[in-house]
C-alpha positions in Angstrom: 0.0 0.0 0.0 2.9 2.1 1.0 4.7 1.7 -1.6 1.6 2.2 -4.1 1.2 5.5 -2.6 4.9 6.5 -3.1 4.5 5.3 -7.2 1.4 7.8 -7.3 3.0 10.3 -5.8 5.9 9.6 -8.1 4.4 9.7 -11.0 3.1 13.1 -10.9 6.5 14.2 -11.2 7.1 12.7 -14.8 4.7 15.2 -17.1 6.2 18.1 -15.4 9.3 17.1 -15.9 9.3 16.1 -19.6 8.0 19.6 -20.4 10.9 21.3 -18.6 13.1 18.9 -20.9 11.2 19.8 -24.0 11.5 23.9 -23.4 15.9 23.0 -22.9 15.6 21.3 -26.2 13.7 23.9 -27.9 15.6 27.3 -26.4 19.1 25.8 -25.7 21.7 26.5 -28.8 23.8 23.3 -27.0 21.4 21.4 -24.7 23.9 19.1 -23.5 26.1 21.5 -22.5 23.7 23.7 -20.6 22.1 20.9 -19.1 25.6 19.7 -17.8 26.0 23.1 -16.4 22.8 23.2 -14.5 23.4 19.9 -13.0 26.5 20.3 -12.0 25.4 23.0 -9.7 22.5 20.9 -8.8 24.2 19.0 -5.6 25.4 22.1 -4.0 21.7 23.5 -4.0 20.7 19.9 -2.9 22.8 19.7 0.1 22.2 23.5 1.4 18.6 23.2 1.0 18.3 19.4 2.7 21.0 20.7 5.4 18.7 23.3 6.0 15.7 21.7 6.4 17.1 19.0 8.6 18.3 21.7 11.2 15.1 24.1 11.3 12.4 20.9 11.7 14.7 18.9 13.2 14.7 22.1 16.2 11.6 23.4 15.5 9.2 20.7 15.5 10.2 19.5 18.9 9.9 22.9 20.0 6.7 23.5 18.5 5.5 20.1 20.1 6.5 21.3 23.8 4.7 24.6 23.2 1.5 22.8 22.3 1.4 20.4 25.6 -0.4 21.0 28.9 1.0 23.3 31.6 3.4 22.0 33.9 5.8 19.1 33.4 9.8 19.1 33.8 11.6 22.3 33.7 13.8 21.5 30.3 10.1 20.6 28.6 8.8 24.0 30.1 11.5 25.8 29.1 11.3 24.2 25.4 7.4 24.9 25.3 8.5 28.7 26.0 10.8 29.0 22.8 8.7 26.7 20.9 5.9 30.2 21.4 8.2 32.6 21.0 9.2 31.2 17.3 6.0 30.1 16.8 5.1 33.8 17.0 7.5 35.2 14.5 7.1 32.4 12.2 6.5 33.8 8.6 8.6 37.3 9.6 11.8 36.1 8.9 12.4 35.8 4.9 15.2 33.6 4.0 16.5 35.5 1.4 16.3 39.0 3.8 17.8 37.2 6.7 20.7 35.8 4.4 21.2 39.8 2.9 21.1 41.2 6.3 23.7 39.0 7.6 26.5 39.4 4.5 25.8 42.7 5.6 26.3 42.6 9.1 29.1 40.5 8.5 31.1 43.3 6.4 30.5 41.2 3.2 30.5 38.3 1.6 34.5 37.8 1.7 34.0 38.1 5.5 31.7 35.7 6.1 32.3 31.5 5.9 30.4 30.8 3.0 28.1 27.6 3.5 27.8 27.5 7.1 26.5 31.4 7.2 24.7 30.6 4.3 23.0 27.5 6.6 22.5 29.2 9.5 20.8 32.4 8.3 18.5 30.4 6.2 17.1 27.9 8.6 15.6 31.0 10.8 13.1 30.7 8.4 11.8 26.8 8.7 12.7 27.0 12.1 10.2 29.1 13.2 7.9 27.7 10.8 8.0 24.2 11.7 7.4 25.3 15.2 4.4 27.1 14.5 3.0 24.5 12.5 3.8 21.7 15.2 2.2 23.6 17.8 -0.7 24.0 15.6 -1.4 20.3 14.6 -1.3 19.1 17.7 -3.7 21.8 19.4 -5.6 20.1 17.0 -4.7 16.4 17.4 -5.6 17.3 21.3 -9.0 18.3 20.4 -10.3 15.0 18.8 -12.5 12.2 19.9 -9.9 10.0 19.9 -7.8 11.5 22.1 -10.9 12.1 24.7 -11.8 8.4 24.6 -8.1 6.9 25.5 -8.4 9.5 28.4 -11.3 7.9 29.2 -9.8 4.5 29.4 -7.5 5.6 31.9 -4.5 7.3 30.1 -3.2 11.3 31.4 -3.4 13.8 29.0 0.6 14.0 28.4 0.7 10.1 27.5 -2.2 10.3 25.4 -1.0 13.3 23.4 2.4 11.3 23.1 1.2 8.4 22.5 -1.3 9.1 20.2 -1.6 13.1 18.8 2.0 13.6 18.5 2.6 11.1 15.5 -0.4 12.7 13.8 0.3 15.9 14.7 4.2 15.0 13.0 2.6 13.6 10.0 0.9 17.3 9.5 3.9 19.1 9.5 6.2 16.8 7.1 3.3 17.6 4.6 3.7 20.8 4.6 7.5 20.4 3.2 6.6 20.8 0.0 6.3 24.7 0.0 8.0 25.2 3.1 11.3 23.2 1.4 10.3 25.5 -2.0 10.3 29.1 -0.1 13.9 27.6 1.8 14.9 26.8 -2.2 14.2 30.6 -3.2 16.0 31.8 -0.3 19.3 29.2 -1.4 19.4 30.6 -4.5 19.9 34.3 -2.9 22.7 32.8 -0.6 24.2 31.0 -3.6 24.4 34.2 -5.4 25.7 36.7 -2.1 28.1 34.3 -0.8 29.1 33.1 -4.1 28.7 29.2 -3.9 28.3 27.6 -7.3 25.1 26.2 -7.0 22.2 25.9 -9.5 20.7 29.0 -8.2 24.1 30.7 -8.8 23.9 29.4 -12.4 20.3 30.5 -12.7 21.0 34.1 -12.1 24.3 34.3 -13.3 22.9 32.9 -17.2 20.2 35.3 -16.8 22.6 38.0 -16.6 24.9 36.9 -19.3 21.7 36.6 -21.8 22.0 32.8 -21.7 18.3 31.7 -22.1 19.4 27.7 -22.5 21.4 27.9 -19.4 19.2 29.8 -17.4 15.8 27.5 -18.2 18.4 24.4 -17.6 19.2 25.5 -14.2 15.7 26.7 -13.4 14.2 23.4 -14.7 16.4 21.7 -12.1 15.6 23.6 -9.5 11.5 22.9 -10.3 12.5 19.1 -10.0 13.9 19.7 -6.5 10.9 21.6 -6.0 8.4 19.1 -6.8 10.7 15.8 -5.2 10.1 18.0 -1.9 6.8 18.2 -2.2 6.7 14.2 -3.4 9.1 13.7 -0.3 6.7 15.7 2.1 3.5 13.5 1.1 5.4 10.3 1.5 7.0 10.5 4.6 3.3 12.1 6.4 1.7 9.1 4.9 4.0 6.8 6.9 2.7 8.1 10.0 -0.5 8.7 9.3 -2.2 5.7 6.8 -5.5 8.1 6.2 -3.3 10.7 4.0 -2.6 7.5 1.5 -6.1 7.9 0.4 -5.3 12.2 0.3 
């Protein structure tokens, strides 16, 4: 069934691709070459943007998850339902792109800066926050179902039943909303790639448009749409895993 699902999901991804190959062929002088050039490039972007997600859900949702339990508890899980708020509050105020300008600014440039760790670190503000506001969401509203009242009733406290049974769902929620979260965190890598000057596909996106190379440029940009779309694929999969009523979604 799992696997099914995953084919589906899968094979959404094969029309848009084959357009994106048909518009290289068609503007590209030498396809080959600008297709080489975009994919080289393509890695780079892969590993900022994955790195980046990893550390802002990978902090955020847990946060997010504290902030949403009841009062009371262990001061560390007090203390991380308190953050877990306070990003939660300025969740969608911290552009990637503006917090990765302002800090090659703050830094005295891009020379003074070290490149792919500043370039991480500014950019997962952003899905930090995000993810924590989400996870506090979901499982407000994980903690409002029937479900959760009826294993209360059969003798469960409300911290066991949330972890026990909300939290999973309320995870599944969140890892489907990768899709555009991961997409807004791939616009904001292509801004680092050009300010800090790391050869990424975004780097060659921008840097083609500004040389007049139209092959190049939709090359790149059609890369960067299929890293787009796995994240969205990738999102759908992995919140089906937890929760089985999103395979019929």
């Amino acid at each position: 069934m799992m696997l099914r699902f995953a084919l589906r999901r899968c094979a959404g991804l094969v029309l848009p691709l084959l357009l994106l190959a048909g518009l290289v062929l068609a503007i590209a002088p030498d396809p080959a070459d600008a297709a080489a050039r975009a994919l080289g490039g393509l890695p780079r972007t892969v590993g900022l943007v994955v790195l980046v997600l990893a550390l802002g859900y990978g902090a955020g949702v847990p946060l997010g998850l504290a902030a949403a339990m009841p009062a009371g508890g262990p001061l560390p899980l007090r203390l991380m339902g308190r953050l877990g708020h306070g990003l939660a509050a300025v969740s969608g105020g911290v552009p990637g792109f503006l917090a990765v300008a302002v800090g090659v600014v703050l830094a005295g440039g891009v020379e003074a800066a070290p490149r792919m760790p500043a370039a991480a670190l500014l950019l997962v503000l952003a899905p930090l926050a995000e993810s924590a506001r989400l996870a506090r969401n979901a499982l407000a509203v994980q903690a409002d179902s029937g479900f959760l009242l009826t294993a209360r009733s059969r003798g469960l406290d409300e911290r066991a039943a949330l972890a026990r049974y909300a939290r999973p769902l309320a995870l599944a929620a969140v890892l489907a909303t990768l899709g555009p979260v991961g997409t807004a965190i791939l616009c904001g890598a292509v801004a680092a790639e050009v300010l800090f000057g790391l050869p990424g596909a975004g780097a060659v996106l921008v840097g083609a448009l500004h040389g007049g190379d139209g092959g190049t440029a939709t090359a790149a940009l059609s890369a960067l749409s299929a890293l787009a779309l796995a994240l969205h694929v990738g999102g759908s999969v992995a919140a089906a895993g937890l929760d089985p009523r999103r395979r019929t979604l």
